[in-house]
N, C-alpha and C positions, 0 to 999 in steps of 0.2 A: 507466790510462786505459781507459775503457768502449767496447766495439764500439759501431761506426756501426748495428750492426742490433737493439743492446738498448735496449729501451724506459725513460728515464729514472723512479725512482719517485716518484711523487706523490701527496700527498692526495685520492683519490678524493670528499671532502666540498665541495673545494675549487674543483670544473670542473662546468660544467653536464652535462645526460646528453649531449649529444651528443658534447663531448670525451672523458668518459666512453665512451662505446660505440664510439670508434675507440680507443682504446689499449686497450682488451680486444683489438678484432680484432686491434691490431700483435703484442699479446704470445703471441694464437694463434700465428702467423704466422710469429715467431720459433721459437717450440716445434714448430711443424710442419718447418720449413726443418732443424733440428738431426736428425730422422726420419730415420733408416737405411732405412727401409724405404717409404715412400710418396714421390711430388709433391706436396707440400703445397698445391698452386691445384686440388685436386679436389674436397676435403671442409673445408666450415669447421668443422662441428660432428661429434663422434662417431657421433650417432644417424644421419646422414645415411649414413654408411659400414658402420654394422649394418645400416642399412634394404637398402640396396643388397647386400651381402652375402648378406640373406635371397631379395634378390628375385631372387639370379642361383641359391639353392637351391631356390624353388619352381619356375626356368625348366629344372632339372634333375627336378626334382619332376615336371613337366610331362610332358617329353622321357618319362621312361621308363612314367610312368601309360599315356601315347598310345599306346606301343605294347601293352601287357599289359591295357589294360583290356576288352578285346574277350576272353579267353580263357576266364572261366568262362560268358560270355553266349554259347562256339560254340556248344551244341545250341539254345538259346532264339534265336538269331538266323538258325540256317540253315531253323529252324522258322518263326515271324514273316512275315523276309523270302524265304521259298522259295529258298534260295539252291539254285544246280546240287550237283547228287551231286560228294563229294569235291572241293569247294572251298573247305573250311572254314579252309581254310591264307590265302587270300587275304584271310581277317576280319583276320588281325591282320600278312599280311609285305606288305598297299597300304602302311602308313602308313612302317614302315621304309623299306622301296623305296624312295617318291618322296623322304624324307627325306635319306635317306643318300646320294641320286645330285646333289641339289643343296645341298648344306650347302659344300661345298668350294668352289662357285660364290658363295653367299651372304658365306663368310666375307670373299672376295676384294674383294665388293661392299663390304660393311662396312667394309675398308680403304682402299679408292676414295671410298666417296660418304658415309661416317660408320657410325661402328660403331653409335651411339647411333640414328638415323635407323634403319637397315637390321633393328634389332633392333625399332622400333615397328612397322615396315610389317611383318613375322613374325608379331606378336601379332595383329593387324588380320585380317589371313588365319585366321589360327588360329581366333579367335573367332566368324569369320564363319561357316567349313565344320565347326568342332566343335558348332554351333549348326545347318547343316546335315544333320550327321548324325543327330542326334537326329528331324528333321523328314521324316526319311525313313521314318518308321515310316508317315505315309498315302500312300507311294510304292506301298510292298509289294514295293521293288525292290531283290533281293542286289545286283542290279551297280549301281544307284545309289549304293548302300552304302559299297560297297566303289571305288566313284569320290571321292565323298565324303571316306573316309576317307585317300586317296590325296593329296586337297585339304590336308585337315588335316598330314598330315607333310611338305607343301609348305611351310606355315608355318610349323612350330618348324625346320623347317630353317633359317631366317635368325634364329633364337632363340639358340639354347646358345652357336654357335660364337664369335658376337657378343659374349655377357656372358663370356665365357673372354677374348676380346680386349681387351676394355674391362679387366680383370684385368689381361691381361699389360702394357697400358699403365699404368696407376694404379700396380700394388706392384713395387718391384724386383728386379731378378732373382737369384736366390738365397738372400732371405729367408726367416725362419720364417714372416714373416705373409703373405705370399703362399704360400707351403707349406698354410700351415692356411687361406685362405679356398679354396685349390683342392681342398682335403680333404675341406673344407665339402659345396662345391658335387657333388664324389664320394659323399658320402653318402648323398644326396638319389636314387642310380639304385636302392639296394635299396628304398630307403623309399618312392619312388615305386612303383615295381612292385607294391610292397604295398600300397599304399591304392589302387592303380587298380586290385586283382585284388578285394582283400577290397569297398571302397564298391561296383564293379558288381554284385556279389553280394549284398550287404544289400538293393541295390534292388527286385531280383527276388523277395525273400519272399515277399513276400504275391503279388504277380500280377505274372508273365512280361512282360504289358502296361506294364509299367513301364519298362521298360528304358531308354529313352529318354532317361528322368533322369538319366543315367549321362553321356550328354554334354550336358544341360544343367547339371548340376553343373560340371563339366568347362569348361564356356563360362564360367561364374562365376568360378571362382577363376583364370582368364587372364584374363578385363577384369580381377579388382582386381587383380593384377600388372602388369597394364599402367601401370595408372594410377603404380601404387608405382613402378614404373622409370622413368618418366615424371618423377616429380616427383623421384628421389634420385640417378642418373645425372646427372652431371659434362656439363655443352655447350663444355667447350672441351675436351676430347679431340682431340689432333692429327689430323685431316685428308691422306689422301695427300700426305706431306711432299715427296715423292718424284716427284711427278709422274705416277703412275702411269698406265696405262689399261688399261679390260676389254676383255681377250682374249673376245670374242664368239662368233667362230667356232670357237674352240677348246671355248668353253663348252657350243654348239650339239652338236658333235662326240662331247664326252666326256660330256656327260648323254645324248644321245641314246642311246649305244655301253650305257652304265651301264644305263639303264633295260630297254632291248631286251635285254638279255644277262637282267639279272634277270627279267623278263617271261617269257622263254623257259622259266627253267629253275620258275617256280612253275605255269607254265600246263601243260609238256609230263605233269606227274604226270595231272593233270584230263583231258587228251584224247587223252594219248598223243603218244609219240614219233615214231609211223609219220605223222602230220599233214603236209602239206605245208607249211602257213604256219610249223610251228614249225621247221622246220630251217630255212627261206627266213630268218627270224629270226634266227637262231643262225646264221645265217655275216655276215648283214649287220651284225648287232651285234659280230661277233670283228672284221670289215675297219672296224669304226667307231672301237672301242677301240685295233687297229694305229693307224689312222691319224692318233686324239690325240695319240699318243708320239711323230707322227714329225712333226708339224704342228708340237708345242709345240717339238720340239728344234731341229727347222731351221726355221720358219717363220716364228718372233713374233720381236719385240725385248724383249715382254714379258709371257713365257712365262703361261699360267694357273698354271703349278707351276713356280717360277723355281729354278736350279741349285742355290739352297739346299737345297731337297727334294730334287728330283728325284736329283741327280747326290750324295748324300749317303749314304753307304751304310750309316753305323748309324742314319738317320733311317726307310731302308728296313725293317730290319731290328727296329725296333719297332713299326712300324706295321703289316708283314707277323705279328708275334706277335699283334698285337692283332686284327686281321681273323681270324684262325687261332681264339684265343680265346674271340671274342664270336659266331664263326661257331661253334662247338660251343655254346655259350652258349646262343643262338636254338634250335636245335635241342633241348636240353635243357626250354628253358621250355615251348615248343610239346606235346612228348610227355610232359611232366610230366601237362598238364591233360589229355591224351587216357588218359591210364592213370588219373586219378583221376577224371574224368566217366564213360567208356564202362567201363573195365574194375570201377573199385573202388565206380561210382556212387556218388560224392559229390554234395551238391548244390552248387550256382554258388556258396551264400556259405559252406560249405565249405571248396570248393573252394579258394575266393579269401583264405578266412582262415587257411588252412595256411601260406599265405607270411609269416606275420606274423615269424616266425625271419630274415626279412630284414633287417625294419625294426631289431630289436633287432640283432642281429649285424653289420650294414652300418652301425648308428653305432658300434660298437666298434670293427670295421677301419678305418673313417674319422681316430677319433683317435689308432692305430695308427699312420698311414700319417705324421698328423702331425705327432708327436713322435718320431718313427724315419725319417723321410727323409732325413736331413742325416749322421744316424750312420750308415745301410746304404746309402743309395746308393738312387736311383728304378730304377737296371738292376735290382736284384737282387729288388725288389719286385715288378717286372716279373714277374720270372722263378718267383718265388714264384706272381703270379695265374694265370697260364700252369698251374704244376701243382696250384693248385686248380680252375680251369676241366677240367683233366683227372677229375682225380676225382670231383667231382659225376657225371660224364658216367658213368667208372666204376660208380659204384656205382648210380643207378639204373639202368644197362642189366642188371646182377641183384639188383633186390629183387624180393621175390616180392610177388603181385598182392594175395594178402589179408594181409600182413604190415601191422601197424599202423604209421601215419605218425609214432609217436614211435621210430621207430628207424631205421631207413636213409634214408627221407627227410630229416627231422628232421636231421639228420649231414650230409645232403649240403649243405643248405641253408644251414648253418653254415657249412660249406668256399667254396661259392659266395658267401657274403658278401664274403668275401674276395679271389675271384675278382674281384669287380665292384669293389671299393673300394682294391684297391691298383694296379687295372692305370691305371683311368681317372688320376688323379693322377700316375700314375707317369709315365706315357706324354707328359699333359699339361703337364708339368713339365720334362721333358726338352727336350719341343720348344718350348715356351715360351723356356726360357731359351739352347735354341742358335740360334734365329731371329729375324733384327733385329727390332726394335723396328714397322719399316713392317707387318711380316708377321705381327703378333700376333692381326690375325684368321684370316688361317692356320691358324694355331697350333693353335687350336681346332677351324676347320673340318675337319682332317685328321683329326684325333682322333674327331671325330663323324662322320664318312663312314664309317670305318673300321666305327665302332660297329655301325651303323642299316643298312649296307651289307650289311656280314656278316650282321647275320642273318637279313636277308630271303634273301639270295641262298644262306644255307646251308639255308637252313627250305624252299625249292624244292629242294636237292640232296637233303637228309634225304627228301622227300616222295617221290620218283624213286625212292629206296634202295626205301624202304619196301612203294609199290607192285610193285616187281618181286621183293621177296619175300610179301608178301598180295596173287597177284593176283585172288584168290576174293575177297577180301574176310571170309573168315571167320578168318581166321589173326590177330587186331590184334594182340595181345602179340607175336608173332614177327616183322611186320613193323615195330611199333612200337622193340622192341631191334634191328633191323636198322639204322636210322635210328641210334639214339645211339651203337651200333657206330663210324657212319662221322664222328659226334660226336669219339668217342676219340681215332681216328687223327688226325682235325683237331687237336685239341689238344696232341698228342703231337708231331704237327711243328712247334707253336708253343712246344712246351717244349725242341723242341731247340735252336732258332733264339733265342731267350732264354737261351738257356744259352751257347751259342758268345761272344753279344754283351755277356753279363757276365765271359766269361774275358777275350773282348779287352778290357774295360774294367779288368780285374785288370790283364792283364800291361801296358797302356800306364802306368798308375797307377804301379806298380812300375818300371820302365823311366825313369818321368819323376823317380822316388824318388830311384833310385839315382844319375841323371845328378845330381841337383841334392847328392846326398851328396859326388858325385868332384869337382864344381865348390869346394864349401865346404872340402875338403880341400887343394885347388889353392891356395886364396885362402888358407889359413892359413901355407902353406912358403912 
């Protein structure tokens, strides 16, 4: 006898088109439903689920262009726009900043009010202030600029964390194909970085005047993503099943605390620490930060960061390696470009096309990650990027200044691919799949806070280091490795804190092994 859910066979010559074209869709529908790895009421056809797929790598593609594409334009824009002496750091750590202080806020939104919704109104923004940014060239205003740009990682903030959620609802959790479209979407941080470092640079050739184009390109290829996400993203994604609501006040609290604390420590390099406003800063932003932890624990019924995260301690514990991580990280990319504009005087598309070792080696780590997640475990991959993010940091704090970039650079940037493409997945994957189902824009959001967070806020500590050992100003090599110095040690305590939480993942593993060996033995006498 045939299931109630198989489509009987019949003469397709035999039925008009339209009975026709509904027993194709039944027979999708059964084929989909049989699917270990997806809900089948999200996609009827394949192309719709590659389209989608692609369009959550270029919203990755996006994410890391935004922050890097300002880096080989530092001289040609502090030039341009007159920007203040020594604030060339604030070109490219506005857009992580404001990104990474409200991503965590956005993701929550996403799971409240629609992930799909929350991810269009991100684009909307983005397209509008990256289109601003360009138009700031008849301001002739650094701080416009750098307002601007502050706008624009306000936008992709309700971007990435959103298509990571939409992910963790559509593929199930601990699948290969959720493994590989998260892989995917990982791929996309080297490979962006690269065309946003190498395309600003191309633009610059011929005339500095150009630059501009660099975020009208940029405005381009996020409308037609919008659009593509628009049309291939799923409308019935479940909706706060839960009843949810946004913690406002908490939100108010801990972006505020986030931003002013980041604020503090990239402005105090620029005008000094002896400033009044900047300490006034820096205690109000530590009593802001105290008092989100102490708001969300006793205060809500329905925390901004509910006990899943918060009170979870190897949730801490990878999230602390990845801030650790992408915090030497930031710092690394930043002093990269200052030793190959000022010391090695490369030009901007040079400059910008040395990264290219990203794009290639960040899709190898990618399918690396993909087809070895399941057999190694996401802790140990983890723990692996942890001690690539170190060695990058290592070896360019001693490569020598005229040494050619096909050797220690070249090396490091291979390591660093790595760095970027097993942590993000790894990380992503972890908390994907330990966090209900309500919290999967969460999920994401924590992971990209983490990211965009760290390296603003390390790329302000790096800058501190630096000037209180170049306070002449003439010393940049030595304060420059001062900086990656304090790179290292970041790293280095991200490698041990990954290290502890793969042992504890060995011995629970083990522990859970052997109970179930002593059970099976029990059950045989």
């Amino acid at each position: 006898m045939s299931k109630p859910s198989e489509c009987r066979r019949v003469d397709s010559n035999e039925l008009p088109r339209e009975e026709k074209s509904e027993i194709y869709k039944n027979q999708t529908l059964t084929r989909q439903k049989e699917s270990s790895w997806q809900d089948p009421d999200y996609f009827d056809s394949a192309w719709k689920e590659y389209t989608f797929v692609i369009s959550g790598m270029v919203a990755q593609l996006l994410n890391q262009a935004g922050s890097t594409m300002t880096l080989p334009l530092i001289n040609v824009l502090s030039k341009e726009l007159n920007t203040q002496e020594h604030s060339e750091s604030w070109l490219m750590a506005s857009f992580p900043l404001v990104s990474g202080s409200f991503i965590l806020v956005s993701g929550r939104l996403g799971d409240i009010y629609g992930l799909k919704k929350t991810l269009l109104f991100g684009y909307i923004i983005l397209i509008v202030w990256s289109l601003i940014c360009g138009l700031t060239n008849y301001s002739n205003s650094g701080k416009f600029f750098i307002v601007s740009r502050a706008f624009q990682g306000f936008g992709i903030s309700f971007i990435l964390p959103n298509v990571l959620g939409i992910v963790g609802n559509i593929y199930k959790p601990e699948t290969k194909r959720k493994n590989m479209v998260i892989s995917l979407i990982g791929m996309c941080a080297p490979l962006g970085a690269t065309l946003g470092t190498f395309f600003s640079g191309l633009i610059v050739v011929k005339s500095e005047r150009n630059w501009p184009w660099t975020f009208y390109a940029y405005t381009i290829a996020a409308t037609i993503n919008l659009f593509i996400s628009y049309s291939v993203i799923p409308n019935n994604i479940p909706t706060n099943t839960h009843g949810f609501s946004m913690d406002w006040i908490g939100a108010a609290i801990g972006i505020s605390g986030l931003i002013l604390f980041n604020f503090v420590w990239n402005q105090a390099p620029i005008v000094g620490w002896d400033v009044g406003y900047i300490i006034a800063l820096l205690i109000v932003s530590v009593f802001l930060i105290i008092g989100f932890f102490v708001f969300e624990l006793n205060g809500v019924k329905v925390p901004l960061l509910p006990e899943e995260v918060s009170c979870n301690r190897a949730n801490i514990m990878i999230l602390g390696s990845m801030f650790l991580g992408w915090g030497s990280f930031g710092i690394w990319t930043f002093y990269y470009f200052q030793i190959v504009l000022n010391l090695r005087q490369y030009s901007p598309v040079w400059a910008g096309g040395t990264y290219f070792m990203f794009a290639i080696w960040g899709c190898i780590a990618a399918l690396t990650v993909a087809f070895s997640i399941k057999r190694v475990g996401p802790a140990v991959l983890l723990l692996f990027s942890l001690i690539a993010f170190d060695c990058g940091s290592i070896i360019l704090s001693v490569t020598p200044v005229h040494e050619t970039y096909f050797r220690s650079c070249l090396g490091a940037m291979i390591i660093l691919s790595f760095g970027m493409d097993l942590s993000f997945p790894a990380a992503s994957i972890i908390l994907s799949d330990e966090l209900p189902m309500q919290y999967q824009g969460m999920a994401g959001s924590l992971v990209n806070t983490v990211v965009n967070y760290s390296m603003s806020l390390f790329l302000g500590i790096g800058g501190t280091v630096e000037r209180q050992i170049n306070k002449t100003g003439l010393e940049l090599l030595k304060g420059y490795r001062a900086a990656l110095y304090f790179a290292i040690g970041s790293a280095s305590l991200g490698v041990l804190i990954s290290g502890i939480f793969v042992m504890e993942r060995i011995w629970k593993h083990n522990r859970v092994k052997k109970a179930s060996q002593q059970s099976d033995s029990w059950g045989t006498d």
